[in-house]
C-alpha positions as CSV (number, residue, x, y, z in Angstrom):
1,X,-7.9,-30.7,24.5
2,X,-10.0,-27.4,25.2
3,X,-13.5,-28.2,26.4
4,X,-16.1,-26.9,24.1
5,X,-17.4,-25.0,27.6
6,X,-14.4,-23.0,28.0
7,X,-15.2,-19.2,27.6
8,X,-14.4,-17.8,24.4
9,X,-12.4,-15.3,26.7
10,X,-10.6,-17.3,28.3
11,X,-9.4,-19.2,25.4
12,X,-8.6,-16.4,23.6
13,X,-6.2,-15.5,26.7
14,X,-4.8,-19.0,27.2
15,X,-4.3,-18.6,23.1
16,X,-2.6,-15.2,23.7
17,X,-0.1,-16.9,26.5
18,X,0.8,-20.0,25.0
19,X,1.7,-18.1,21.6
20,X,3.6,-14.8,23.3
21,X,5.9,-17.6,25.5
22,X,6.6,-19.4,21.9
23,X,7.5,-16.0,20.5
24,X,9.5,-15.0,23.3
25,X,11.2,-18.0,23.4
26,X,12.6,-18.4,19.7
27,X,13.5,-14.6,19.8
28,X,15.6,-15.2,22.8
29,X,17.1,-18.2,20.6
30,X,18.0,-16.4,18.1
31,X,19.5,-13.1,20.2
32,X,16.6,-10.8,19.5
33,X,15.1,-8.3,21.2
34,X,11.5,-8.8,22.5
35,X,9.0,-6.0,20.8
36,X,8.2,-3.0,22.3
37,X,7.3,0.8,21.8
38,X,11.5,1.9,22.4
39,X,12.4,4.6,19.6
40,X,14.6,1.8,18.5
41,X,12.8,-1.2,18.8
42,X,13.0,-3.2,15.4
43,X,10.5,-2.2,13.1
44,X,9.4,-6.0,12.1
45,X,9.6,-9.4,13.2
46,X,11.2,-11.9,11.6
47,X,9.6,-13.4,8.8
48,X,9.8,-17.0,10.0
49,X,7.7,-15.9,13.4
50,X,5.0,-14.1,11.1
51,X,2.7,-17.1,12.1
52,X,3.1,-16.5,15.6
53,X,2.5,-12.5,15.1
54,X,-0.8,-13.0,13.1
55,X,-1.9,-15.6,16.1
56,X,-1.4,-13.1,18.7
57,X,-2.3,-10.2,16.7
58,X,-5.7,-11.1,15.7
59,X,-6.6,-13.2,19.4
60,X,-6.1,-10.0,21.1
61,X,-7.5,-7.9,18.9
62,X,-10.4,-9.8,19.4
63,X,-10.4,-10.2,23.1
64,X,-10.2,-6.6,23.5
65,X,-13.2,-6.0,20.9
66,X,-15.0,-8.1,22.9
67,X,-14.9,-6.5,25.8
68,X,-15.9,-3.6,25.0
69,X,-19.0,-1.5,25.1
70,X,-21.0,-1.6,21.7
71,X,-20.5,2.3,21.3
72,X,-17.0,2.3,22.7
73,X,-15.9,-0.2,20.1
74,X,-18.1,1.9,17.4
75,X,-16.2,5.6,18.8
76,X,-12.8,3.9,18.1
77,X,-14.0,2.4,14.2
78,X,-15.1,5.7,13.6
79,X,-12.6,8.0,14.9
80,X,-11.3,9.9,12.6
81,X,-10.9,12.7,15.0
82,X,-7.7,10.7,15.3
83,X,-6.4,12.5,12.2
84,X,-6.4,15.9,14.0
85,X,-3.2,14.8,16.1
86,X,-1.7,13.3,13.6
87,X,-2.0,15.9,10.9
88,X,-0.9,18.5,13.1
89,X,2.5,16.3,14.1
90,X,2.9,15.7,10.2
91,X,2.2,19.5,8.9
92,X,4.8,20.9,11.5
93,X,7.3,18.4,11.7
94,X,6.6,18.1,15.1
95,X,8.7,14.6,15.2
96,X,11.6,16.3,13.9
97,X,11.5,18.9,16.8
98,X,11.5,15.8,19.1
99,X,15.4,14.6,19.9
100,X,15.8,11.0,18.6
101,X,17.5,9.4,22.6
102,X,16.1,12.1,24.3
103,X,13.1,14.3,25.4
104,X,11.8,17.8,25.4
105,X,9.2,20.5,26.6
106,X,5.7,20.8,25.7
107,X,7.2,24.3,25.9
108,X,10.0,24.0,23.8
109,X,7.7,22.3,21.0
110,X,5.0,25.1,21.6
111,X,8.1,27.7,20.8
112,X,9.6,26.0,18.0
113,X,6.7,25.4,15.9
114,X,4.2,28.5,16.4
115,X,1.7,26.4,18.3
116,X,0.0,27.6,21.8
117,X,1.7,25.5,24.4
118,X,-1.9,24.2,25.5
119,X,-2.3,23.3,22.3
120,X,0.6,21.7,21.6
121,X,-0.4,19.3,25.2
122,X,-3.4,18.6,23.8
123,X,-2.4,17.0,20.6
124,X,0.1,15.2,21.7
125,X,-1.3,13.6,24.6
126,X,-4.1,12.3,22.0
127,X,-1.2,11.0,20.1
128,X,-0.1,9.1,23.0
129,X,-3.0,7.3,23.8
130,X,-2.2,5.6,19.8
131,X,1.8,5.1,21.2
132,X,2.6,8.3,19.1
133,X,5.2,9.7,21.4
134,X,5.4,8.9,24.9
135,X,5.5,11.4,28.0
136,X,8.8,9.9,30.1
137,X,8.2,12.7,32.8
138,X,5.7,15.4,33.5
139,X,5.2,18.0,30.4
140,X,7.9,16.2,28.4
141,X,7.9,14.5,25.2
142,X,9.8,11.8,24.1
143,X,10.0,8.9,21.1
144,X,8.0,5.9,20.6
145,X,9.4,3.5,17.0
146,X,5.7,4.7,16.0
147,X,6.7,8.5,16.1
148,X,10.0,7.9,15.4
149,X,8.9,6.0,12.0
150,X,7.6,9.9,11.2
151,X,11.0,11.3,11.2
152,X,11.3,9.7,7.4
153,X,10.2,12.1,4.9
154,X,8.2,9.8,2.4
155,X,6.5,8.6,5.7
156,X,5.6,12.1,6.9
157,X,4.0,12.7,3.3
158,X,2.4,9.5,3.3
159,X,0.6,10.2,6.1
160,X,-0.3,13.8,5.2
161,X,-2.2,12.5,2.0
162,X,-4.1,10.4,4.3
163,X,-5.2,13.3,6.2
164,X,-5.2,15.9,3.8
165,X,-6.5,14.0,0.4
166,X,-7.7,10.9,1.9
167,X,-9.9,11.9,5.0
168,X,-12.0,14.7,2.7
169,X,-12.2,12.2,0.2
170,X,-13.3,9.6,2.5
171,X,-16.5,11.3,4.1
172,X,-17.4,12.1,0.9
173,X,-17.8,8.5,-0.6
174,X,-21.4,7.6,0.3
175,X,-22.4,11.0,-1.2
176,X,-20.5,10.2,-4.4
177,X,-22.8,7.2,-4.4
178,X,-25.5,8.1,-3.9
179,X,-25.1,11.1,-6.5
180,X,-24.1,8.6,-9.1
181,X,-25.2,5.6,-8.3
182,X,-23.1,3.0,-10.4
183,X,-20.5,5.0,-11.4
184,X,-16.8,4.3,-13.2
185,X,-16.3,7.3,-13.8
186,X,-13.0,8.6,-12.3
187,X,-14.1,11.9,-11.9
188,X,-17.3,11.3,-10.1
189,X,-16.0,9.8,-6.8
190,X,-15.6,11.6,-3.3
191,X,-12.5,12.9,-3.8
192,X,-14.2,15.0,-6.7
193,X,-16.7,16.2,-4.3
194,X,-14.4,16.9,-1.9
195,X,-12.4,19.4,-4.1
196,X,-15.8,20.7,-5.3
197,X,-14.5,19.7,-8.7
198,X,-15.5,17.5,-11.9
199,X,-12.4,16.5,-12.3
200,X,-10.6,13.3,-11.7
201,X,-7.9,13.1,-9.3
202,X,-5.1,12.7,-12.3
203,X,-6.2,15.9,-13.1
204,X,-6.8,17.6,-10.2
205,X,-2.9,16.5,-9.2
206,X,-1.6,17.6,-12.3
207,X,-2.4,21.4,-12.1
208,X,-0.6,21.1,-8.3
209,X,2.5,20.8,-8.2
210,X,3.0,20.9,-4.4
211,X,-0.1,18.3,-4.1
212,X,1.3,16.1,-7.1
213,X,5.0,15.9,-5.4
214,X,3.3,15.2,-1.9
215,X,1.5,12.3,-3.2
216,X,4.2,10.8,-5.6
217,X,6.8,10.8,-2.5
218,X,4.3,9.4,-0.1
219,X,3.9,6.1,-2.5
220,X,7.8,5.5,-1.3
221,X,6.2,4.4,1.9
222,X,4.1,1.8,0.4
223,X,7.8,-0.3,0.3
224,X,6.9,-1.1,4.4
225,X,3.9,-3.5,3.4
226,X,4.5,-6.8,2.3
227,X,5.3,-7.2,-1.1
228,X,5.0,-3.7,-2.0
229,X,9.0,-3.1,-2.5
230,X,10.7,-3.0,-6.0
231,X,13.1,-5.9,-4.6
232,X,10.2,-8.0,-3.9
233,X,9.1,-7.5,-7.3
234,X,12.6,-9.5,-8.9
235,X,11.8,-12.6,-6.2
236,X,8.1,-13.0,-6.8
237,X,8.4,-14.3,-10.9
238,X,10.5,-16.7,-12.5
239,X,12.0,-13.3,-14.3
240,X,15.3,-15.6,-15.2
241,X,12.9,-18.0,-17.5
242,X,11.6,-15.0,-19.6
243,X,15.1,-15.8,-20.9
244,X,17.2,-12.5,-22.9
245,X,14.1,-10.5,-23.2
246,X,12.4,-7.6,-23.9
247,X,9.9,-6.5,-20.8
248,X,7.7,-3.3,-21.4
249,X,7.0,-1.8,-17.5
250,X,3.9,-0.3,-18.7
251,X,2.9,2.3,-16.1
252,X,6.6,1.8,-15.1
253,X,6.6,5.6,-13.4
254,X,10.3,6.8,-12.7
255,X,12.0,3.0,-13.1
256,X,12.4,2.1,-10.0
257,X,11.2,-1.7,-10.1
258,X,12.6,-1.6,-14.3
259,X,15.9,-1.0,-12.6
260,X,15.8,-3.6,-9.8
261,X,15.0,-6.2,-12.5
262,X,17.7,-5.3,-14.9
263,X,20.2,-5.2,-11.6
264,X,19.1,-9.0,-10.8
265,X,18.9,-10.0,-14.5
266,X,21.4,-9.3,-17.3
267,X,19.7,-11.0,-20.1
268,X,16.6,-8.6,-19.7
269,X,15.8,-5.2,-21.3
270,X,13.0,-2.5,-19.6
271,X,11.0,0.1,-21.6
272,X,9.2,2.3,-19.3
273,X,6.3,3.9,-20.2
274,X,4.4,6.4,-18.4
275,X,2.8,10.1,-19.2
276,X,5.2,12.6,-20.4
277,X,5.3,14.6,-16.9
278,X,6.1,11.7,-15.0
279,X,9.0,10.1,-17.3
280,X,10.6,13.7,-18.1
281,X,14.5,13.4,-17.0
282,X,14.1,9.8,-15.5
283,X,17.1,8.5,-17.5
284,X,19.5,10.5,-15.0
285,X,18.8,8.2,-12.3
286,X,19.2,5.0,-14.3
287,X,23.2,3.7,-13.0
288,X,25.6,4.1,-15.4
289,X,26.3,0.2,-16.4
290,X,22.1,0.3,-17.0
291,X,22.2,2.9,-19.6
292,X,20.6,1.0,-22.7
293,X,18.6,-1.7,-21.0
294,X,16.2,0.7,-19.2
295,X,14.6,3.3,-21.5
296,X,11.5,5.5,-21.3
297,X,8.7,6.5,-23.4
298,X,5.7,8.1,-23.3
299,X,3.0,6.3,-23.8
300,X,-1.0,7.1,-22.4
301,X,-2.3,4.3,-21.2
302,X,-5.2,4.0,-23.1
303,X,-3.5,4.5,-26.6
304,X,-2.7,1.7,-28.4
305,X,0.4,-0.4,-27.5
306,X,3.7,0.9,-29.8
307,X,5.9,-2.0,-28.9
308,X,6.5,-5.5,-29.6
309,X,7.9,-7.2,-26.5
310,X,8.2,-10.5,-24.8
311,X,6.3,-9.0,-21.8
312,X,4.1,-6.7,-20.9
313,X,4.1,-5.8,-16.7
314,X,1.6,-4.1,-15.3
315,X,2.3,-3.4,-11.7
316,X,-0.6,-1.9,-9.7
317,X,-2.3,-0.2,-12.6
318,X,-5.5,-1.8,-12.7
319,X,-6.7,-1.2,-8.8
320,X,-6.6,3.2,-10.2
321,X,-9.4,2.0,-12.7
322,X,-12.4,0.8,-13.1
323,X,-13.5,-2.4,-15.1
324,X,-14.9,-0.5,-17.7
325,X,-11.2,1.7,-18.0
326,X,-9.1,-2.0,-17.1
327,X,-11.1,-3.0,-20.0
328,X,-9.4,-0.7,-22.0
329,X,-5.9,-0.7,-20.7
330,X,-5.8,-4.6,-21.3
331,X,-7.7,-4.5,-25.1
332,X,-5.0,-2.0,-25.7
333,X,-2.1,-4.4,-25.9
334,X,-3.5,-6.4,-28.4
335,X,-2.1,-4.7,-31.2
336,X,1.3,-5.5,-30.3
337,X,0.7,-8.9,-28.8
338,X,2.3,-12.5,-30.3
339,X,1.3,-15.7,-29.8
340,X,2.6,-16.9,-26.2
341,X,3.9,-13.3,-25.1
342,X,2.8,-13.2,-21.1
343,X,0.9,-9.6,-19.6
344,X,2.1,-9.8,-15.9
345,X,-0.2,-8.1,-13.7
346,X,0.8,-7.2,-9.8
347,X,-2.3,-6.4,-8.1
348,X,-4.1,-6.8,-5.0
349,X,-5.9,-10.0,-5.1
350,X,-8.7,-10.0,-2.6
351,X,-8.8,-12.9,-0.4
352,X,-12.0,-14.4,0.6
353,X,-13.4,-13.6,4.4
354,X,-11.3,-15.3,6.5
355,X,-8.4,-16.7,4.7
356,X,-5.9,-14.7,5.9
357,X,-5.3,-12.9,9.4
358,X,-7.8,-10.8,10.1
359,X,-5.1,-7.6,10.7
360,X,-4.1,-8.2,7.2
361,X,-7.1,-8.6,5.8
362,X,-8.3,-5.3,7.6
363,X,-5.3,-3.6,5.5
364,X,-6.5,-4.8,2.4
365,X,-10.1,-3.8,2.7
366,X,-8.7,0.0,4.2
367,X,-6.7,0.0,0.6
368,X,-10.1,-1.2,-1.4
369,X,-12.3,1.9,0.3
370,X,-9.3,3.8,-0.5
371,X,-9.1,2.8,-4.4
372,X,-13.1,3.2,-4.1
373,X,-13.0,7.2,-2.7
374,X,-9.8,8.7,-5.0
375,X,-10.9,6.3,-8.4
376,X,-13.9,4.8,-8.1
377,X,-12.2,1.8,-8.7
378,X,-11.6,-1.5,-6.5
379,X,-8.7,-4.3,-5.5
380,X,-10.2,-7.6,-7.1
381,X,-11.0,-11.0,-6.1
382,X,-9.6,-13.9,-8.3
383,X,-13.1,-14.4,-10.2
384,X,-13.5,-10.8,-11.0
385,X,-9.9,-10.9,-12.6
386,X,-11.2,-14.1,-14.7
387,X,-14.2,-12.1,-15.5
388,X,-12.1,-9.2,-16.1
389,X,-9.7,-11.1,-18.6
390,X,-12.7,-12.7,-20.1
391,X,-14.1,-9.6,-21.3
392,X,-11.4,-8.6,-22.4
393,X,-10.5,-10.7,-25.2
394,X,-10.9,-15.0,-25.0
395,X,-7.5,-15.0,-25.8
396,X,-6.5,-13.6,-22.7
397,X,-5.4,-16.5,-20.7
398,X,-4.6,-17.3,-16.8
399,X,-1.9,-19.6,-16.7
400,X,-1.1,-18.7,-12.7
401,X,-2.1,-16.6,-9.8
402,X,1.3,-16.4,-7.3
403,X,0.4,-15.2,-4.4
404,X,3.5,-15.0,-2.3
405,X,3.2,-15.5,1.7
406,X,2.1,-13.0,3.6
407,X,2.5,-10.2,0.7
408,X,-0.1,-8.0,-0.1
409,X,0.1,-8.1,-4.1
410,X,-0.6,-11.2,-5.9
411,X,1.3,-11.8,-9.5
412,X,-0.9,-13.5,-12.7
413,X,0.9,-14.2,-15.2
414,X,-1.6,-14.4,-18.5
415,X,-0.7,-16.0,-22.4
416,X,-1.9,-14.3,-25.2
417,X,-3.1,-17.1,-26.6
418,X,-4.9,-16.6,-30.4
419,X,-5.2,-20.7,-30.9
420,X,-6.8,-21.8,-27.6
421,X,-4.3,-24.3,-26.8
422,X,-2.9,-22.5,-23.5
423,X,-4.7,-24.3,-19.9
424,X,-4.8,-22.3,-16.7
């Protein structure tokens, strides 16, 4: 037993040893490689050791928080200097120029994409230091999995939204504020002030193309969290008990998730709804043996509902809004709604301090500034969805909250229930 003396250091370490020999050990078992920073070192763990990685991640995480310096520890939270690096490798493709197995020149790099060779050493040394690239030999650069993971396109413009939408955005926040203190308004946010604008986002995007099509790809990359892929979407509902139905993907986009579902169930038919500009052509890349279960619409969110369906499936719509525009989305269903037909909402549900890992929760709280600086809107905690729901309409009701290990979205499945008779 560990003595109540013992140094919260050294417990963390002895922690830290005990759970990396474990880890080691059932990777070994089951032929696996041990991770690493190799351009080809598996990009996950398996799922069944996920305990073992949130023990190890968040002890050493902490041990090294702890031993640093008070402003050393507050440069690193702040950095976003870091962005500088990382832009620059995103804008020029800089992880395409690098040979996957192989290396090249500072030089070569520096000639290939424009950049002063000092330059280009600069950057990428910063990279390093946050196991972007690796230098195997004197003024040569080679992969990391981290720089590698750059190579994919949808991850290249992920990050470039980050830096080029998201970082402005960011340092405005507080002065969004503090300018209008209290606000749900979408267009008075820091992303507004950033763009020197009074216009929303949503609007701002839709007059660029080349910003809207950077932005739309990069949400492909949201598919590498937990729980954000359209195939996790068909394993976290009993879709099968829905029975031969009619399910309205409201905000449904392009259909990618409306076509996973009606791949994994046959009894089920999708209608897609989105703006005109985003569901414009999206029946050519529904598979032929789909054609007639997955339609589109368009449909404004805000307008009332047009269809009578079984289901209505929200799938992170709400965390773009605030309460007093979620309000809205949800009051306007109603006019479509029948006794016992469910609205299924996928969603961020935030967990209370503690509950989960502290890396994950980190995640989550990055995504709730995030919804905060683009939307002035927030991820929700279970009680502001019940509040949510409550103002709504009473009828409105919470029959479950699945939250699925270790995903990031939580499902609730809610009754529209006119006599009261439905219990959460």
């Amino acid at each position: 037993m560990e003595s109540t003396n013992t140094p919260k250091m050294v417990a963390l370490a002895a922690k830290i040893s005990e759970t990396v020999t474990e880890l080691q050990q059932r990777l070994a078992a089951q032929g696996l490689p041990s991770p690493s920073f190799s351009e080809d070192a598996p990009e996950t763990l398996p799922a069944e050791l996920a305990h073992l990685q949130d023990a190890v991640v968040d002890a050493t995480s902490e041990l090294h928080d702890m031993l640093l310096n008070p402003i050393s520890l507050l440069f690193q939270s702040s950095a976003i200097s870091n962005l500088v690096s990382i832009d620059t490798i995103c804008r020029y493709k800089i992880a395409e120029l690098v040979p996957t197995g192989g290396k090249i020149s500072f030089g070569d790099i520096a000639k290939q994409s424009g950049l002063e060779e000092a330059l280009v050493r600069r950057l990428l040394r910063h990279a390093m230091t946050m196991r972007i690239f690796q230098e195997p030999e004197p003024d040569t650069v080679s992969h990391t999995k981290i720089s590698k993971f750059l190579r994919i396109p949808y991850v290249n413009a992920w990050v470039s939204v980050g830096a080029r939408e998201g970082w402005p955005a960011c340092t405005k926040m507080v002065d969004a504020m503090q300018k209008w203190p209290g606000s749900e308004e979408s267009n008075e946010t820091g992303f507004s002030l950033a763009n020197n604008t009074g216009k929303s986002i949503y609007e701002v995007l839709a007059a660029d193309q080349t910003r809207a099509m950077r932005f739309a790809a990069s949400m492909k990359a949201m598919d590498h969290f937990p729980g954000f892929s359209a195939e996790a979407v068909s394993q976290v509902y009993d879709w099968a008990s829905l029975g031969k139905a009619t399910v309205v993907d409201v905000g449904g986009s392009r259909g990618h998730v409306a076509i996973e579902l009606a791949q994994s169930f046959g009894d089920m038919k999708l209608v897609v709804q989105d703006m005109a500009m985003v569901v414009a052509g999206a029946e050519s890349g529904v598979p032929e043996p789909l054609k007639g279960r997955v339609q589109f619409m368009t449909h404004e969110l805000f307008e009332p509902q047009p269809v009578q369906a079984d289901a209505y499936f929200l799938r992170m719509v709400f965390h773009n809004w605030s309460d007093k525009y979620a309000l809205r989305i949800l009051k306007a269903q109603i006019p479509s709604l029948r006794p016992g037909v469910k609205i299924l909402i996928q969603d961020a549900c935030m967990p209370e301090p503690g509950v989960i890992p502290q890396w994950r929760e980190r995640d989550l709280r990055a995504m709730d500034m995030s919804m905060g600086c683009f939307f002035n809107a927030r991820e929700r905690t279970l009680k502001e969805w019940k509040a949510l729901l409550a103002a709504a309409d009473e009828r409105f009701v919470l029959k479950q909250l699945i939250e699925p290990e270790r995903s990031m979205l939580a499902l609730l499945e809610i009754v529209w229930d006119p006599s009261g008779s439905t219990k959460a």
